[in-house]
One Martini backbone bead per residue (centre of mass of N, CA, C, O) as a GRO file, in nm:
protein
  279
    1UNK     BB    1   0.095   0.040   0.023
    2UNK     BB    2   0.047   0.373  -0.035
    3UNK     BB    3   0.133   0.662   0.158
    4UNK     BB    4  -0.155   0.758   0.049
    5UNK     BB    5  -0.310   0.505   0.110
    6UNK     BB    6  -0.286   0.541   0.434
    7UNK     BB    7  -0.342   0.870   0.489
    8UNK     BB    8  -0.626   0.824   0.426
    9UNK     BB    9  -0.721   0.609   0.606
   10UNK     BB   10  -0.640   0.743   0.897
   11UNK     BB   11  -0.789   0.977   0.843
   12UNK     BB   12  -1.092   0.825   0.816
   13UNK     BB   13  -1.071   0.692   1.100
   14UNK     BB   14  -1.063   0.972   1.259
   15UNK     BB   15  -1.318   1.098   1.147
   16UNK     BB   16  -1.512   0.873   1.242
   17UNK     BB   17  -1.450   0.930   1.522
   18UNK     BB   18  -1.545   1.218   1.579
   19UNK     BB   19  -1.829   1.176   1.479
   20UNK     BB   20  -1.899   0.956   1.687
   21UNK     BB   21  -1.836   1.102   1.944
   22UNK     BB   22  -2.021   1.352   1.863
   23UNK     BB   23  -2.299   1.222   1.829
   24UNK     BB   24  -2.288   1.101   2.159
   25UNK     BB   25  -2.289   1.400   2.297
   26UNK     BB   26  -2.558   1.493   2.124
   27UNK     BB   27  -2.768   1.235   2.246
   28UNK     BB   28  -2.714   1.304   2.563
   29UNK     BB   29  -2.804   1.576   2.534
   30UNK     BB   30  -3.079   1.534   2.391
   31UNK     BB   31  -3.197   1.359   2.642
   32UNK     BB   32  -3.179   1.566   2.879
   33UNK     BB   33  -3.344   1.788   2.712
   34UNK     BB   34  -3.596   1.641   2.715
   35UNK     BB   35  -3.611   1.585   3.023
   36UNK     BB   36  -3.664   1.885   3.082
   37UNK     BB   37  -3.902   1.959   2.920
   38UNK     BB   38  -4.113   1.770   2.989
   39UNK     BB   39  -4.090   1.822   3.300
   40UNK     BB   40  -4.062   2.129   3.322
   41UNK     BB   41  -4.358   2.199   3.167
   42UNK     BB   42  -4.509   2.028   3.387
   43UNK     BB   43  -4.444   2.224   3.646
   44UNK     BB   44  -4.527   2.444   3.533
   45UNK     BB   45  -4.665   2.785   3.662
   46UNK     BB   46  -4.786   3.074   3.810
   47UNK     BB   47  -4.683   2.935   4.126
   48UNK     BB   48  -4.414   2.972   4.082
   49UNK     BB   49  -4.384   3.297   4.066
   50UNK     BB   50  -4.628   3.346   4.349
   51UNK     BB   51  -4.456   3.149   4.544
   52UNK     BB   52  -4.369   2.970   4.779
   53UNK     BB   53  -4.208   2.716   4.919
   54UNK     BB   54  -4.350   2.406   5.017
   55UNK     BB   55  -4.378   2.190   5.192
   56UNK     BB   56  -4.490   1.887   5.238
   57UNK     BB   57  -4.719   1.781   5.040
   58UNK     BB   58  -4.740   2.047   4.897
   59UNK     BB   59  -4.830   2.359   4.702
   60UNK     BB   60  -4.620   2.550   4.507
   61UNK     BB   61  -4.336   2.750   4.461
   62UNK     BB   62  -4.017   2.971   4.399
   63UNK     BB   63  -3.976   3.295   4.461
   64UNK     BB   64  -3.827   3.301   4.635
   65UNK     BB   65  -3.562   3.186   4.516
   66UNK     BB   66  -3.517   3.356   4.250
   67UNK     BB   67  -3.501   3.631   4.415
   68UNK     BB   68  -3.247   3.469   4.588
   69UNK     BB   69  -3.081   3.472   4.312
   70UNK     BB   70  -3.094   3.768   4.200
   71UNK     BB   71  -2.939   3.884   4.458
   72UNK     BB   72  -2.656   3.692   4.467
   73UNK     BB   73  -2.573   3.761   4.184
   74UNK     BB   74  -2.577   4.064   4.186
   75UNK     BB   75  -2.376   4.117   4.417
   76UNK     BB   76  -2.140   3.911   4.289
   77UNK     BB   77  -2.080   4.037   4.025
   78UNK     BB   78  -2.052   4.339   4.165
   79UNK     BB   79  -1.787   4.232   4.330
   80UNK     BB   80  -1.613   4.072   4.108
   81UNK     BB   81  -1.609   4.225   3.821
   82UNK     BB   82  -1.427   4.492   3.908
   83UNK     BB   83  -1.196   4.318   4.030
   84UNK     BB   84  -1.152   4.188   3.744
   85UNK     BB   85  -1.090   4.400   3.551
   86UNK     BB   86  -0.850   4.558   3.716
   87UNK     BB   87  -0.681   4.316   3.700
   88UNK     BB   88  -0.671   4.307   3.415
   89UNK     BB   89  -0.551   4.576   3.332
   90UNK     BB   90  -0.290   4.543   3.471
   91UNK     BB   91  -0.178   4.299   3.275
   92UNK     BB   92  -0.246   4.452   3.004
   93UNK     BB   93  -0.118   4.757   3.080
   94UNK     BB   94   0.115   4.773   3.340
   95UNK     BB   95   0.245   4.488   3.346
   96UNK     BB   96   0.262   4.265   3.119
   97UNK     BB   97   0.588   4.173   3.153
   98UNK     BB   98   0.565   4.103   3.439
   99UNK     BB   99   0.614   3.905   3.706
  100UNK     BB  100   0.348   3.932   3.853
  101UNK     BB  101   0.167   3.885   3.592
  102UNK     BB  102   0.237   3.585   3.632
  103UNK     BB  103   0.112   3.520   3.910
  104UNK     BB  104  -0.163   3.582   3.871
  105UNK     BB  105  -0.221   3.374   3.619
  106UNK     BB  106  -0.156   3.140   3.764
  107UNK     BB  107  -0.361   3.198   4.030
  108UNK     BB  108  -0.588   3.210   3.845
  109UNK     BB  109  -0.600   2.945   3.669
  110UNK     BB  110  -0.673   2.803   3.958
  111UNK     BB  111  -0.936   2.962   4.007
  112UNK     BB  112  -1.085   2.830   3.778
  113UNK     BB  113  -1.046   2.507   3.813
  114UNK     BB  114  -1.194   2.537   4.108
  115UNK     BB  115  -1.380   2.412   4.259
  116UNK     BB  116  -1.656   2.534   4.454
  117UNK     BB  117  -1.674   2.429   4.716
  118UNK     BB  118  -1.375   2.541   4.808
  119UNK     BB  119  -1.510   2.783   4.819
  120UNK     BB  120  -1.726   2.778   5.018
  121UNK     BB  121  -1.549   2.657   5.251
  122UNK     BB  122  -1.375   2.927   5.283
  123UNK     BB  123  -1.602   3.106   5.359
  124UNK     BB  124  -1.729   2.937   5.589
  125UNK     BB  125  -1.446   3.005   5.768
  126UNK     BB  126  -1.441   3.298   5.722
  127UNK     BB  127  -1.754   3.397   5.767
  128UNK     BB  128  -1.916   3.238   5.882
  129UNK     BB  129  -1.815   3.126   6.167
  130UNK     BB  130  -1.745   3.435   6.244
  131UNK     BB  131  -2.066   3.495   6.272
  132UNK     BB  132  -2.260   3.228   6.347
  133UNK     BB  133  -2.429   3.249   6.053
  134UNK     BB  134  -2.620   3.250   5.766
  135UNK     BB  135  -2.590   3.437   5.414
  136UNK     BB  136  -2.593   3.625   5.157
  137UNK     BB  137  -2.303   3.733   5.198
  138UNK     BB  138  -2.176   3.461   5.183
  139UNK     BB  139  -2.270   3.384   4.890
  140UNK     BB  140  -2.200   3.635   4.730
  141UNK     BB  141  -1.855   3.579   4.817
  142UNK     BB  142  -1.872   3.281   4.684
  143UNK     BB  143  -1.944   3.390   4.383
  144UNK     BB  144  -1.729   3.639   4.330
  145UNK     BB  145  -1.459   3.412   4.329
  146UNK     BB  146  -1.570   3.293   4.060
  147UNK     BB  147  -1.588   3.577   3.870
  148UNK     BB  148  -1.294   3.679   3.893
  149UNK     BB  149  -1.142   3.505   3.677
  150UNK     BB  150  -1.311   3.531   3.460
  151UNK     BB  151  -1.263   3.852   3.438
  152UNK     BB  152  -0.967   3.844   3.416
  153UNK     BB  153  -0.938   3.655   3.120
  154UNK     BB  154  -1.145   3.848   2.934
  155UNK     BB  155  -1.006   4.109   2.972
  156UNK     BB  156  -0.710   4.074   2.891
  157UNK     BB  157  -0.770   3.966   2.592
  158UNK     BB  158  -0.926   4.189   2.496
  159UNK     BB  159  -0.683   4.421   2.546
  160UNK     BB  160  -0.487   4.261   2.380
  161UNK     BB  161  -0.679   4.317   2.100
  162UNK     BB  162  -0.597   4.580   2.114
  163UNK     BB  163  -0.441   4.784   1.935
  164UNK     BB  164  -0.151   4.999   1.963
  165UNK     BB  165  -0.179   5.244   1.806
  166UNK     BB  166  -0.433   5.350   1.966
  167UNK     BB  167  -0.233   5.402   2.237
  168UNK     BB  168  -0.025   5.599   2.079
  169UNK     BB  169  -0.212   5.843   1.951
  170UNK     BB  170  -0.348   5.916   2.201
  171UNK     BB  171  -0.074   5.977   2.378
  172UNK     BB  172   0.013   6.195   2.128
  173UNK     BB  173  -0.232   6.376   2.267
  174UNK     BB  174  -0.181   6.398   2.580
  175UNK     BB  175  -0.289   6.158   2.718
  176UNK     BB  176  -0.331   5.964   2.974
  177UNK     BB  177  -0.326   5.653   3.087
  178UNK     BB  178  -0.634   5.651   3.177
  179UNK     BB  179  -0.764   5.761   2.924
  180UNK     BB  180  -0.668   5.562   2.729
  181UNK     BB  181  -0.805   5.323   2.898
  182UNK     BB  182  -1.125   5.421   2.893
  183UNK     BB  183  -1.143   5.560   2.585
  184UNK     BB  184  -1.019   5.317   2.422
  185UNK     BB  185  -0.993   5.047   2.503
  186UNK     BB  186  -1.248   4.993   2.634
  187UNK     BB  187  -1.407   5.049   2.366
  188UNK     BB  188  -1.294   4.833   2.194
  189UNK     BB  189  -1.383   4.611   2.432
  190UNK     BB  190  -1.645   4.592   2.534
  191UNK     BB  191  -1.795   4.357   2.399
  192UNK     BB  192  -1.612   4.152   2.560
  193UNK     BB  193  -1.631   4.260   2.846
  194UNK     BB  194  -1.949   4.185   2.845
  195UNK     BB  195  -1.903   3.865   2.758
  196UNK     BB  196  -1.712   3.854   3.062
  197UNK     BB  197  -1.980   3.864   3.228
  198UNK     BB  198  -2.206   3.697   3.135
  199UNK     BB  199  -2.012   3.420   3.158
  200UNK     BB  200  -2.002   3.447   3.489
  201UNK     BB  201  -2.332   3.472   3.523
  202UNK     BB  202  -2.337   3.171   3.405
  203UNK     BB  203  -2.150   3.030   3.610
  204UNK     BB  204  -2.295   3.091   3.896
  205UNK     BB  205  -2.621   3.022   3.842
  206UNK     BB  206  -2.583   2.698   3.907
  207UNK     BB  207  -2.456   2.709   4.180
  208UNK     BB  208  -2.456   2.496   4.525
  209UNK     BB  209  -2.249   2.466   4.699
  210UNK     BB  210  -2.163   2.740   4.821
  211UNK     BB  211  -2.436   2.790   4.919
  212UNK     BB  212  -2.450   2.574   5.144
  213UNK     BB  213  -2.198   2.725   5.305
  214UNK     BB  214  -2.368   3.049   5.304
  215UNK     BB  215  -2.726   3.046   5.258
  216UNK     BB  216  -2.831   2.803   5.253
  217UNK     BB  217  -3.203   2.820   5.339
  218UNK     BB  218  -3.557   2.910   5.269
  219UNK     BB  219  -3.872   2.889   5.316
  220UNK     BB  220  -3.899   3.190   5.299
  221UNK     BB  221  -3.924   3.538   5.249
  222UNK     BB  222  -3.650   3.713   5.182
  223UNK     BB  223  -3.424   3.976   5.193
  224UNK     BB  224  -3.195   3.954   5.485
  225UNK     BB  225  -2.870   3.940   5.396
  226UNK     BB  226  -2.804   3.840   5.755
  227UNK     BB  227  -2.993   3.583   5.630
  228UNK     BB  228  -3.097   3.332   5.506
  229UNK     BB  229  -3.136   3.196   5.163
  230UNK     BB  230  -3.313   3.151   4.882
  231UNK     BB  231  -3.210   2.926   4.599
  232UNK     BB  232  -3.231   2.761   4.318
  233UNK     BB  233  -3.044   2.543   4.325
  234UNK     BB  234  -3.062   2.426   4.644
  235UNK     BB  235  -3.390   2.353   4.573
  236UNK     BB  236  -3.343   2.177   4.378
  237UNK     BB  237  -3.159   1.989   4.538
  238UNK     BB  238  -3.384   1.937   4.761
  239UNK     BB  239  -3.611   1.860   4.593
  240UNK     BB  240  -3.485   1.624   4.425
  241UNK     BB  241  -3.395   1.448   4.725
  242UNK     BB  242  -3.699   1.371   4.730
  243UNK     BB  243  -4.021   1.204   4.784
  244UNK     BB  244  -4.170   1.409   4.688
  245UNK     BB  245  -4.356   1.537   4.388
  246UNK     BB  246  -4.407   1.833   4.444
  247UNK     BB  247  -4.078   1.865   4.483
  248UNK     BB  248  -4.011   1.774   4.193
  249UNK     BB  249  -4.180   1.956   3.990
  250UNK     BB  250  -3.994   2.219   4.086
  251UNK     BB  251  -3.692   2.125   4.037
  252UNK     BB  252  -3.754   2.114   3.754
  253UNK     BB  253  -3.885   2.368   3.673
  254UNK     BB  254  -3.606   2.527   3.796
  255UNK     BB  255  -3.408   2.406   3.598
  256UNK     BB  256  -3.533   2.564   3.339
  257UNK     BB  257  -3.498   2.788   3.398
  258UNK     BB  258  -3.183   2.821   3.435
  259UNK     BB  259  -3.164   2.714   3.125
  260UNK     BB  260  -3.267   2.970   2.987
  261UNK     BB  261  -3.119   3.175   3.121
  262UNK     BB  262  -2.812   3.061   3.021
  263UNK     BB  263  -2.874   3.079   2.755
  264UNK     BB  264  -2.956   3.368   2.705
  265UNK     BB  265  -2.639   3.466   2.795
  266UNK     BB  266  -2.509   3.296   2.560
  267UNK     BB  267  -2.597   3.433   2.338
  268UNK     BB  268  -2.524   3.701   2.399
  269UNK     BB  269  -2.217   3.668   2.394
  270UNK     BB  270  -2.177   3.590   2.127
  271UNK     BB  271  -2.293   3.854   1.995
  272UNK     BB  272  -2.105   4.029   2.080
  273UNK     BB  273  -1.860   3.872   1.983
  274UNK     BB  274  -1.963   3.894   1.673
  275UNK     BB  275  -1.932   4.217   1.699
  276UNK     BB  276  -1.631   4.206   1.788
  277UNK     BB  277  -1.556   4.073   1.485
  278UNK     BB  278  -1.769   4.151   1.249
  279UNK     BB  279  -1.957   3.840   1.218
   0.00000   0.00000   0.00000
C-alpha cells in the first residue's frame, strides 16, 4: 500500500472517530434535554412564579428561591466583576511583562479550574464561622470568588486584542495612561467586557455547592442580606433529593428555568462577540 493510501485510509478512519464521538455527546445532550423539556414544562405554572417553597406534600412555587437567586447573583457579580476587571487591567496595561502578573495569571487559572465547592468552604471558614449564621453575604462573596477569575481572563485577552497603534495616537495628543485605558482600550473592547461579564453571571448561576455552605436555604421569603436565603439551585437540590413528588415538579421547573436564563445569557454573549469581531 502507498504512502498516500495510508493517509488517506488513517485520516477516514480518525474523522469517523470524531464524528462518532460528536454524535454520542449530542445524543446524550439530545436525551437530557428532553428529559428537562417534558418534566419541566410539566411542573410549570403561574404558582411557580407567585408562591414560595411549600411544606411537603403541598403545592406551592419557587419565588422566595429566584428572588434570592437573583439577589445573591447580583450583589456577587458586583462584587467579582470590578474586582476582575482591574485585575485584568493591570495585567494587560501596567504590567504586561512584568514577573507579578505572571504570578497573578497563574494563580488566576488555578481558581479558574478550582471545585466550587472548595470555595464554599472556604467562605464559610472565613465569614460564616466567624459570624456564627448563614447569609446571603456570605453566599454573594463565594459567587464573587467564582467570578472574579472569569472576569480577569476574559478581560486581559480583550484588552490584549486591542491595537498599539490606537494607544500609541491616544498617547500623543496628550492623553495620560488612564484617560487612554478607559476612552480607548475600553471602548475597543467593550463588547468582549461585556461578554466576559455575561459568561460569569452564568457560570454561577447555577452554581450549588457555595450557596450550601454560605446562604444555606429558607424556606420563607426574605430580602434580609444578614440571614439565609432561599436561592434556586439549593431548593433544585433539596427537593430533587426528596420524595415528595410535588417537590419533585418544582425541581425539574426550577432546573428549566435556570437553564433558559443561562442559554439566554450564552446567546448574548456570543452576539456581543460576533459583534466584535465584525461576524
Amino acid at each position: 500500500m502507498s504512502l498516500y493510501a495510508r493517509r488517506r485510509r488513517a485520516s477516514a478512519i480518525y474523522l469517523g472517530l470524531c464524528v462518532l464521538s460528536t454524535v454520542i455527546g449530542l445524543s446524550f445532550l439530545a436525551v437530557i434535554l428532553a428529559e428537562l423539556l417534558i418534566e419541566g414544562f410539566g411542573g410549570l405554572s403561574p404558582a411557580v412564579f407567585t408562591q414560595t417553597t411549600p411544606p411537603p406534600g403541598s403545592q406551592g412555587g419557587l419565588m422566595n428561591a429566584i428572588v434570592g437567586s437573583l439577589i445573591v447573583t447580583v450583589i456577587g457579580v458586583a462584587i467579582g466583576a470590578p474586582l476582575g476587571m482591574l485585575a485584568g487591567t493591570y495585567m494587560a496595561e501596567y504590567g504586561r511583562y512584568s514577573k507579578l502578573t505572571v504570578v497573578v495569571r497563574f494563580i488566576n487559572d488555578i481558581l479558574l479550574s478550582a471545585p466550587s465547592i472548595i470555595v464554599g468552604l472556604f467562605i464559610y471558614e472565613v465569614v460564616v464561622a466567624r459570624a456564627g449564621h448563614f447569609s446571603a453575604y456570605a453566599g454573594a462573596l463565594a459567587l464573587a470568588v467564582i467570578v472574579v477569575p472569569v472576569v480577569v481572563r476574559t478581560t486581559e485577552d480583550m484588552l490584549l486584542l486591542v491595537p498599539n497603534p490606537l494607544r500609541e495616537a491616544a498617547s500623543a495628543l496628550g492623553m495620560p495612561r488612564s484617560v487612554v485605558i478607559g476612552k480607548v482600550a475600553y471602548r475597543a473592547a467593550r463588547a468582549g467586557l461585556v461578554t466576559g461579564v455575561l459568561l460569569a453571571v452564568a457560570r454561577v448561576s447555577g452554581e450549588t455547592a457555595p450557596l450550601l455552605f454560605t446562604a444555606l436555604n429558607n424556606q420563607f421569603f426574605s430580602t434580609n442580606l444578614n440571614a439565609p436565603m432561599a436561592t434556586l439551585p439549593v431548593v433544585i437540590f433539596q427537593f430533587a433529593m426528596s420524595p415528595y413528588k410535588e417537590w419533585q415538579q418544582l425541581a425539574w421547573a426550577g432546573a428549566l428555568i435556570i437553564t433558559f436564563a443561562v442559554l439566554a445569557l450564552s446567546i448574548g454573549a456570543r452576539t456581543l462577540g460576533a459583534q466584535r469581531t465584525g461576524k
